[in-house]
TORVEX-941427 format. One record per residue: residue number from 1; residue in three letters; chain; x negated, y, z of N, C-alpha, C, O, CB in turn. Coordinates in steps of 0.02 Angstrom, whole numbers. Atoms other than C-alpha are relative to their C-alpha. Glycine has a CB too. Layout:
<rs>
NUM,Ala,A,X,Y,Z,X,Y,Z,X,Y,Z,X,Y,Z,X,Y,Z
...
</rs>
This chain:
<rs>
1,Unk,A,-19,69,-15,-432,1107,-1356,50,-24,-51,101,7,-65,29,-6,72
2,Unk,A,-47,27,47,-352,1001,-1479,84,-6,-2,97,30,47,-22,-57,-2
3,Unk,A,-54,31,-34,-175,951,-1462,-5,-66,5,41,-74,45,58,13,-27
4,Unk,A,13,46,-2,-218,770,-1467,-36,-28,69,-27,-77,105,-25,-2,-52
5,Unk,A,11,2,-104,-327,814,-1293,43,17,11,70,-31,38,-50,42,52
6,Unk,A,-28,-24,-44,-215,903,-1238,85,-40,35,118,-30,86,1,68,-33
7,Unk,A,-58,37,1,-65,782,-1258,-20,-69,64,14,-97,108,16,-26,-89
8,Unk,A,31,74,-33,-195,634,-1188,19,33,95,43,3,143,-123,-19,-29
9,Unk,A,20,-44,-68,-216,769,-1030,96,-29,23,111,-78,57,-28,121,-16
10,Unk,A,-63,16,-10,-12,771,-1028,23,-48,28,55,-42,81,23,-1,-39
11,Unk,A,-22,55,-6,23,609,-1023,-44,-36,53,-15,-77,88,5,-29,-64
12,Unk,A,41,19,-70,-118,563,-890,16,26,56,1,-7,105,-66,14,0
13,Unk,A,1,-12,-38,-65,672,-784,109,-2,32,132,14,87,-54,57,-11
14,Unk,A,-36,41,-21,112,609,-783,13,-75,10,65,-101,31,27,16,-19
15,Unk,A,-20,66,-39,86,436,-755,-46,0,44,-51,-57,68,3,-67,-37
16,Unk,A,5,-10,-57,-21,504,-617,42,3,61,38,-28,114,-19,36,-7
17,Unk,A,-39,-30,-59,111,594,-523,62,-55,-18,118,-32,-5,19,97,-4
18,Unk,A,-51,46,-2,223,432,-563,-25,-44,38,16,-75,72,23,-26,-58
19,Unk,A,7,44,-51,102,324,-465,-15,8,63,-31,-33,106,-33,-33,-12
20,Unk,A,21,-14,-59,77,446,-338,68,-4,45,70,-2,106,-38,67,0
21,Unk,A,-55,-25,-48,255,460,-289,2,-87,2,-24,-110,53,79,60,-32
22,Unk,A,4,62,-11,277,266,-318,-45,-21,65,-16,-55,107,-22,-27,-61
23,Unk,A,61,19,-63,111,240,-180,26,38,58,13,17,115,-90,29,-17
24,Unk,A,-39,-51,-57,213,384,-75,43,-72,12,18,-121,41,55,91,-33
25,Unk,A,-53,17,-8,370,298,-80,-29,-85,21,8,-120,56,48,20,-63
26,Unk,A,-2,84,-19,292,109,-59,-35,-2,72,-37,-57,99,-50,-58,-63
27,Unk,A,48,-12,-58,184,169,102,62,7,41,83,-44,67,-61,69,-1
28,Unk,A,-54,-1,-49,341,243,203,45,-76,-17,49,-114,31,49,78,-10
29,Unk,A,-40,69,-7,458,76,133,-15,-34,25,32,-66,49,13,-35,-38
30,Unk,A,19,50,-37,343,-37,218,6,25,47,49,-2,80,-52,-29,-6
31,Unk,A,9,-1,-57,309,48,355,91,30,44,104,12,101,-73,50,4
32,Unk,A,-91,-24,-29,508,117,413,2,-79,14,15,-100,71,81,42,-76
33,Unk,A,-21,75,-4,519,-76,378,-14,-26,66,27,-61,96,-37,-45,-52
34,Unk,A,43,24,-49,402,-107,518,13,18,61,9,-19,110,-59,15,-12
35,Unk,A,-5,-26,-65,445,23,646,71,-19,16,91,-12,74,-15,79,6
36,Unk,A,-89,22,-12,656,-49,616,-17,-82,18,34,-114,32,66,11,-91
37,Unk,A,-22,63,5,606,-227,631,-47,4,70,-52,-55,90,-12,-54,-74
38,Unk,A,28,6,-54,493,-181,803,80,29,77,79,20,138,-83,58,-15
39,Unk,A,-35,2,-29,666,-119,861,-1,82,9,35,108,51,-7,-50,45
40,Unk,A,18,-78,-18,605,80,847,37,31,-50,34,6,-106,-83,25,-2
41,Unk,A,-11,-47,37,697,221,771,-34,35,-61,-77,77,-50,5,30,34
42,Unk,A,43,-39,56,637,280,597,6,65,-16,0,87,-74,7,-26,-58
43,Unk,A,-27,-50,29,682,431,603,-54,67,-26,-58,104,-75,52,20,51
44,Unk,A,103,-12,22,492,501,614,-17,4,-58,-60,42,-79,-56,-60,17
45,Unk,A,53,4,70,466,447,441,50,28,-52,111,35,-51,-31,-90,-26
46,Unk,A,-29,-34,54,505,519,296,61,-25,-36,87,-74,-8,-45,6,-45
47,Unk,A,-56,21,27,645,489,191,-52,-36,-90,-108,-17,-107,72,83,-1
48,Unk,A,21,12,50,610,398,18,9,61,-58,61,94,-56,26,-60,-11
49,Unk,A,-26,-70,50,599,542,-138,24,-68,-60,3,-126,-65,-87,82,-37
50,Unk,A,-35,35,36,708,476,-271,-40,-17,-82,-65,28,-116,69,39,0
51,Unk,A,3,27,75,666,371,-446,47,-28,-42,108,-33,-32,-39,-43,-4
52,Unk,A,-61,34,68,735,289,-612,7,-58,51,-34,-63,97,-36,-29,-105
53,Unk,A,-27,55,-11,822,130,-559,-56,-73,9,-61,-114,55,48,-2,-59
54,Unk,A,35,66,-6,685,-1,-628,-68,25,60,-90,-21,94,-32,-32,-91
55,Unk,A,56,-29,-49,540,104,-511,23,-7,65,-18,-1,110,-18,76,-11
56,Unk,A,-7,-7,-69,655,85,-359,19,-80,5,26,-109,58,59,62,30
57,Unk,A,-3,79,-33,684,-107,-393,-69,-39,16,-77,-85,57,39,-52,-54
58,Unk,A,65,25,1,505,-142,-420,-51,6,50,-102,-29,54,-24,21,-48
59,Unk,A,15,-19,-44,466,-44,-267,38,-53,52,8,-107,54,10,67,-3
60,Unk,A,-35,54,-25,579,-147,-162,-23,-60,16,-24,-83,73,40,-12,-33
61,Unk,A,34,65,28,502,-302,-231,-58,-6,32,-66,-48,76,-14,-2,-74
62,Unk,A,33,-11,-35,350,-243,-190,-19,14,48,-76,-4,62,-7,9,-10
63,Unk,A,-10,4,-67,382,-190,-24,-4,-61,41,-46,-69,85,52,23,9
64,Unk,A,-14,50,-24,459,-364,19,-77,-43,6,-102,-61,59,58,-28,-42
65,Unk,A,68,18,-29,285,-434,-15,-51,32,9,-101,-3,2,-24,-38,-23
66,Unk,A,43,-21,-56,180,-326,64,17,-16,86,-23,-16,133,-3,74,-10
67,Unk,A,-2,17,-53,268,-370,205,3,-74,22,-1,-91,81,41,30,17
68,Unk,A,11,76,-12,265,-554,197,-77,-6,3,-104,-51,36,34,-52,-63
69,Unk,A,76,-3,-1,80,-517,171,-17,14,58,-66,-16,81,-32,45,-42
70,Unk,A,38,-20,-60,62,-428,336,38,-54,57,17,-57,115,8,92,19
71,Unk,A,-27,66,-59,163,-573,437,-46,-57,-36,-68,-94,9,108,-27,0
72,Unk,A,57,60,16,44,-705,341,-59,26,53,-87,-8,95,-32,-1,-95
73,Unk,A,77,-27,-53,-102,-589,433,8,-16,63,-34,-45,97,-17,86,7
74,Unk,A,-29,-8,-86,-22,-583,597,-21,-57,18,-25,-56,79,87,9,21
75,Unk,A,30,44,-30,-96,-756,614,-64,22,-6,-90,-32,8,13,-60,-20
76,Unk,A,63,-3,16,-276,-687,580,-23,30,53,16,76,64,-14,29,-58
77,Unk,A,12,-2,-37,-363,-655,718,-30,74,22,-24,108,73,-22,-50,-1
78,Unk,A,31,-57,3,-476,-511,649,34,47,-16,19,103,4,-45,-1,-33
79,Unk,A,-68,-42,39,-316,-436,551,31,34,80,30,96,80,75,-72,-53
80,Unk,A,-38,1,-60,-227,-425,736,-49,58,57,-23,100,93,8,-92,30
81,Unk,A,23,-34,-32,-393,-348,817,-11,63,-55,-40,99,-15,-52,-34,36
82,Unk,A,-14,-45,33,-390,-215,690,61,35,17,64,96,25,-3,-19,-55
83,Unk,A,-72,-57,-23,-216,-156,735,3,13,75,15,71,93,84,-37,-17
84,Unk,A,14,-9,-79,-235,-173,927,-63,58,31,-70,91,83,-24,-80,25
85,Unk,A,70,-42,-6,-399,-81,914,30,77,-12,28,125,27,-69,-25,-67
86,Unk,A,-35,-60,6,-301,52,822,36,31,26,30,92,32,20,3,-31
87,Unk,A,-60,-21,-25,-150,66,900,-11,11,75,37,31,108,56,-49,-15
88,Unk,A,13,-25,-72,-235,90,1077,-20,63,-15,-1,109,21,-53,-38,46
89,Unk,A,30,-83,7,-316,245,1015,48,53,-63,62,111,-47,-101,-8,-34
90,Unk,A,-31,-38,43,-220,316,856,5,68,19,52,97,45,58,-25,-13
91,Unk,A,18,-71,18,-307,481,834,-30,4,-71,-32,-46,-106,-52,31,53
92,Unk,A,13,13,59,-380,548,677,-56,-45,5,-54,-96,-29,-8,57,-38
93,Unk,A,54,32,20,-558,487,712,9,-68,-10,-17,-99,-56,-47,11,39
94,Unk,A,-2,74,8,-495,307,758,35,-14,-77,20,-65,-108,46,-36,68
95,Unk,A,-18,4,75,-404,326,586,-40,-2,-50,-29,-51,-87,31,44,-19
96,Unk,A,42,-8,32,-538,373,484,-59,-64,22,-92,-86,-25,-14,72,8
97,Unk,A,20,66,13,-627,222,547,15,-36,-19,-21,-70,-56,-11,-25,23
98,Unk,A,-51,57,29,-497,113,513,-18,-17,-61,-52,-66,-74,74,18,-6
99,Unk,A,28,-14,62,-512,166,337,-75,-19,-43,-84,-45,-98,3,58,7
100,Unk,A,65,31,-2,-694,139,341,-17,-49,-2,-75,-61,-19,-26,7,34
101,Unk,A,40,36,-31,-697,-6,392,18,-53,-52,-20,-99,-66,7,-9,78
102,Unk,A,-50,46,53,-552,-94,252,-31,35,-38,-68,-14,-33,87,-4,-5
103,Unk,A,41,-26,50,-650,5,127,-74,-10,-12,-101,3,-66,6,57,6
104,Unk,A,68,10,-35,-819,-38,200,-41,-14,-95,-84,14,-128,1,-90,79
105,Unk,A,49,27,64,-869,-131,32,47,14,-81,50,-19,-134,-17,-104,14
106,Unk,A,-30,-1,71,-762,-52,-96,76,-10,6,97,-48,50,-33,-60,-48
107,Unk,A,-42,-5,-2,-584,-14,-144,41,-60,-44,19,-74,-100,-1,57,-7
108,Unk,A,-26,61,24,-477,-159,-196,90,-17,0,120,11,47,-39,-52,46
109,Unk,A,-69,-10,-14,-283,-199,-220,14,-34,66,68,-26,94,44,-28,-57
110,Unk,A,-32,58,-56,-279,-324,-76,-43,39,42,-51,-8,81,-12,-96,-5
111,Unk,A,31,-50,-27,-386,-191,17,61,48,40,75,60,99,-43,36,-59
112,Unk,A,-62,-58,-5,-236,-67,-8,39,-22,24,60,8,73,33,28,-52
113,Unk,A,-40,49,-57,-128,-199,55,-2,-7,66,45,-9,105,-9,-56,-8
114,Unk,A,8,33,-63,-204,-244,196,0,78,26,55,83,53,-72,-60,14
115,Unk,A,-17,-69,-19,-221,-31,248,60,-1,22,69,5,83,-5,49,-49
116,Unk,A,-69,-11,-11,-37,-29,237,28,-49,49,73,-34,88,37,-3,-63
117,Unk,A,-50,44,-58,8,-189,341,-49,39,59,-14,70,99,-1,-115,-1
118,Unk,A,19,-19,-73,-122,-127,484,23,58,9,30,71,69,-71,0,18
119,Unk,A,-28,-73,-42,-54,53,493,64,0,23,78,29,75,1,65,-43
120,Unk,A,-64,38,-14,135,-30,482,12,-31,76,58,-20,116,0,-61,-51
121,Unk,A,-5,46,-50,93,-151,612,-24,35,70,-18,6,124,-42,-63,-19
122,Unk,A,24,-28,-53,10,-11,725,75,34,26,103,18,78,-66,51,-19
123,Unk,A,-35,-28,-16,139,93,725,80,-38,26,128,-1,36,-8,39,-47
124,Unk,A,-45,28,-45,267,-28,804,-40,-4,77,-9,-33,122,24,-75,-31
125,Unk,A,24,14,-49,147,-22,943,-24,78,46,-48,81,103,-52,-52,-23
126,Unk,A,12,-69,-14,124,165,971,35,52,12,71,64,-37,-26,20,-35
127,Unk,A,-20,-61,-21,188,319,1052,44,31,-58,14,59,-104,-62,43,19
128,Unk,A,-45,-13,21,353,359,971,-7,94,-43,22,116,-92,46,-19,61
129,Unk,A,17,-54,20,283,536,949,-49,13,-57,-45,47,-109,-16,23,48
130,Unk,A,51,25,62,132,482,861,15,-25,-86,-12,-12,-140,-31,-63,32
131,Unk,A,-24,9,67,216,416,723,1,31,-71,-15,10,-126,44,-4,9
132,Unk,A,-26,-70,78,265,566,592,-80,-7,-11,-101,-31,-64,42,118,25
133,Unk,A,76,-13,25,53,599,623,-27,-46,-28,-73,-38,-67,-46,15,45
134,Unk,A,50,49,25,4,440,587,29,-15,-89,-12,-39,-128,2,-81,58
135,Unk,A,-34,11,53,108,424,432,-21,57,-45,-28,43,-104,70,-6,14
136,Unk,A,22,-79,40,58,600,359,-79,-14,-28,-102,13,-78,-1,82,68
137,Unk,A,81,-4,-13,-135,548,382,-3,-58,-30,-59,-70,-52,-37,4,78
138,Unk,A,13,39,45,-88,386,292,26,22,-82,-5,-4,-129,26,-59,28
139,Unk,A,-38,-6,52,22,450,145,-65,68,-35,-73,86,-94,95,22,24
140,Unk,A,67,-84,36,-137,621,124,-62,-70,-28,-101,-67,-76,-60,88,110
141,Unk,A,85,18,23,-275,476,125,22,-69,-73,-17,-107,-102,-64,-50,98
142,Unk,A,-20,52,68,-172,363,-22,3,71,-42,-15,52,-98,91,-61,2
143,Unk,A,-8,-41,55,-150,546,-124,-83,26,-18,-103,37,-75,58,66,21
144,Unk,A,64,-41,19,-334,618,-107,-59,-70,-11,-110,-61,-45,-25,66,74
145,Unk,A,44,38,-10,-426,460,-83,0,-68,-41,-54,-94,-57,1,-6,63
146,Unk,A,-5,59,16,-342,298,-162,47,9,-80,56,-33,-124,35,-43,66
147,Unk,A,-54,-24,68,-219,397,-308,-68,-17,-66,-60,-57,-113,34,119,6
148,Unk,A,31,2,62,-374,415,-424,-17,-78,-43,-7,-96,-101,-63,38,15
149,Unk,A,28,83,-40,-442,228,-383,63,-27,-52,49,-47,-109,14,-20,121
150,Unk,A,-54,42,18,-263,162,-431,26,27,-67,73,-4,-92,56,-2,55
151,Unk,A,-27,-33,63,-232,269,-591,-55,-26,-51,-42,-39,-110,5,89,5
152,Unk,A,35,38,43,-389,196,-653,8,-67,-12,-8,-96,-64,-53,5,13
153,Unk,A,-3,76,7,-352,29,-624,55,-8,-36,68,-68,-29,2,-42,63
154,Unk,A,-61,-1,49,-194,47,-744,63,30,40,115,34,7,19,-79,-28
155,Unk,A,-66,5,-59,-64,90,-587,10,-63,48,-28,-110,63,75,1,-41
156,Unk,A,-2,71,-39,23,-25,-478,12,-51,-24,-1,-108,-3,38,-6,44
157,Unk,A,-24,69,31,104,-118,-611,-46,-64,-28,-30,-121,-45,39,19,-57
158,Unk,A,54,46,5,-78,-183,-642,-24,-21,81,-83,-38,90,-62,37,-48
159,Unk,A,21,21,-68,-85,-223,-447,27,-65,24,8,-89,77,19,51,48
160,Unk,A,-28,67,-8,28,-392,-469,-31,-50,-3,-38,-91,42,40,-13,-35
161,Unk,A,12,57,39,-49,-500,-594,-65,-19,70,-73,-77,89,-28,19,-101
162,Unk,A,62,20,-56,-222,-471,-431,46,-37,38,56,-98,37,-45,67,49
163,Unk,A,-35,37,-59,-103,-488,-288,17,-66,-1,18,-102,49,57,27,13
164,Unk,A,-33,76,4,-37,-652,-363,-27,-41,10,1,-94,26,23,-24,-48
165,Unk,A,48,53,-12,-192,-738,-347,-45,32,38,-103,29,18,-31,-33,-58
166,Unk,A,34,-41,-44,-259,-631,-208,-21,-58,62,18,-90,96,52,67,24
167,Unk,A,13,29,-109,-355,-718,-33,-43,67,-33,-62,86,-88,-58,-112,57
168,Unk,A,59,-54,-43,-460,-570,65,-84,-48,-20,-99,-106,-5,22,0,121
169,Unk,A,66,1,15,-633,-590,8,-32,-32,47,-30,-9,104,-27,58,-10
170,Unk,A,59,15,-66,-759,-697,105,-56,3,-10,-89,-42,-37,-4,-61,31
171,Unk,A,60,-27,-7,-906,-589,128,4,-5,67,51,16,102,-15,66,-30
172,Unk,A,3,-13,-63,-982,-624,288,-39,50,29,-56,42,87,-13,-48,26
173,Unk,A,47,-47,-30,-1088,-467,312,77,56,9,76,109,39,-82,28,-60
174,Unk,A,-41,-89,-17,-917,-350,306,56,-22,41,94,-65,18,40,55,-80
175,Unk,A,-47,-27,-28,-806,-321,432,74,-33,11,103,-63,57,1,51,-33
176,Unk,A,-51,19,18,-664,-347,349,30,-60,-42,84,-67,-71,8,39,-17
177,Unk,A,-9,70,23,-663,-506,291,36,-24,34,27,-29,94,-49,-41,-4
178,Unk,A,-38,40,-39,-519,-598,324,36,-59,-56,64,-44,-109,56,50,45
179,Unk,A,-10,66,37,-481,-784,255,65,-3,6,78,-44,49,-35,-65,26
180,Unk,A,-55,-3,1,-310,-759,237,57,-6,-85,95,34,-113,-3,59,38
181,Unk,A,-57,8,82,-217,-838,56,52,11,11,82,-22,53,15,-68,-39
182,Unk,A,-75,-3,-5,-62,-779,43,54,-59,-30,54,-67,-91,16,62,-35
183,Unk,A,-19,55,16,53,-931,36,62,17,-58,82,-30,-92,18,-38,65
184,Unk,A,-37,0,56,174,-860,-84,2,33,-51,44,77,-61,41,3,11
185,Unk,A,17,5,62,95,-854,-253,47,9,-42,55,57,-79,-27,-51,-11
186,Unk,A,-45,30,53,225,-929,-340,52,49,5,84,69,-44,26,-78,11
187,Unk,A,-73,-52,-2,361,-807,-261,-37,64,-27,0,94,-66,45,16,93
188,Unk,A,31,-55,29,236,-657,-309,4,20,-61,4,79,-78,-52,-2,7
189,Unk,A,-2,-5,70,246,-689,-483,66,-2,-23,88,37,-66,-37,-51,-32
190,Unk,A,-77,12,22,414,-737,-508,38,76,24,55,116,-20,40,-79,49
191,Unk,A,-21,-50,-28,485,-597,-391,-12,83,-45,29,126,-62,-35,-9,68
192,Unk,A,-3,-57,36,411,-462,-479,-27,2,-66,-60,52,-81,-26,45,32
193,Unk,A,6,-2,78,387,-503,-664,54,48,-25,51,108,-39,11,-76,-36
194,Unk,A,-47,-51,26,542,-453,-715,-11,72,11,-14,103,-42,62,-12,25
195,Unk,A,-1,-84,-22,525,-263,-633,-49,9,-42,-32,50,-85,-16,30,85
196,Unk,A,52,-17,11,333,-269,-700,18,25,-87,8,81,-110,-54,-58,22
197,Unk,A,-32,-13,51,416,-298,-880,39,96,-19,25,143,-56,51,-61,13
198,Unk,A,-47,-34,18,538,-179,-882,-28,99,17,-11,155,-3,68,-39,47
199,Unk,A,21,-66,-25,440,-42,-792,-83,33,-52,-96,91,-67,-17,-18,98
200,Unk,A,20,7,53,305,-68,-910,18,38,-73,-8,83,-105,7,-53,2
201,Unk,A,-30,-29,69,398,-33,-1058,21,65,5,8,96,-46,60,-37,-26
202,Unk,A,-32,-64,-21,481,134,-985,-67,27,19,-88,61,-28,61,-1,63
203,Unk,A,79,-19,-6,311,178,-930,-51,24,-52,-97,62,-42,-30,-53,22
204,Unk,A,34,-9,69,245,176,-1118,21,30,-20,-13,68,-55,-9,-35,-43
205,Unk,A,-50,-15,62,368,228,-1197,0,83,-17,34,106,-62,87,-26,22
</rs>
């Protein structure tokens, strides 16, 4: 093997394990977010593992709107029976549908989004015990299932410029279709340019 592969190999497989811990760390931020603002103890969930400075503002950032994303849903009718559906049963199988069902037609950033607000939004609604499991069974199916997916698509820092001009897809044969624009565009872009910049460049470098 050359050193030229072998360097390419190197370097792929650390800005792998930079967007895996980033997709770690942005899965528990939303969701702690979710189970503290339902009034529940986080103590269930993991703790954040630590990064450089611009990776934990950009995370942050990103957090903030994923969760304005899943209170935009909370008016959606189908978004709402998706988490109710879940959160009465939250076992693995009803999980693994879940999954199924936001994946139904293909993996997508506003896909990944919407995963994270319905497992967020379940788990304010579920058995205090349940929690740690449901969180383990989301944080295994973003490393084995959605890590490769998102390393091809450049990382997350290529998951903005979509999100910014993101509505849910209207296909009416799937499922998961939900007509839901996110009304703040304008704060999407603005909010996390700067981080995208800066994380970007440290990212290359």
């Amino acid at each position: 093997m050359s050193s030229g592969t072998s360097n390419q190999e190197d370097s792929r497989e650390v800005i792998m394990a930079s967007d895996d811990l980033f997709s770690q760390n942005l899965v528990i931020r939303v969701l702690r977010d979710q189970v503290q603002r339902a009034g529940r103890l986080a103590h269930t969930i993991p703790e954040l593992q630590p990064m450089n400075d611009e990776q934990e503002k950009l995370l942050e950032q990103m957090a903030e709107v994923i969760i304005l994303y899943g209170d935009d849903l909370d008016r959606d009718v189908k978004f709402k029976n998706m988490v109710d559906g879940f959160a009465r049963v939250a076992d693995s199988q009803s999980f693994l549908m879940l999954v199924d069902k936001v994946f139904v037609d293909g993996i997508t950033w506003g896909k990944i989004v919407m995963l994270i607000c319905v497992v967020g939004k379940s788990l304010a609604k579920i058995l205090a015990d349940l929690v740690s499991v449901i969180v383990s069974w989301t944080l295994d199916y973003f490393k084995n299932k959605l890590l490769y997916w998102i390393c091809n698509m450049g990382g997350w820092i290529n998951s903005i410029s979509s999100l910014a001009h993101y509505s849910y897809e209207q296909d009416s044969g799937s499922s998961t279709s939900l007509v839901s624009p996110f009304s703040g565009v304008v704060f999407i872009s603005g909010l996390l340019l700067g981080g995208l910049i800066v994380w970007r460049l440290n990212r290359c470098a």
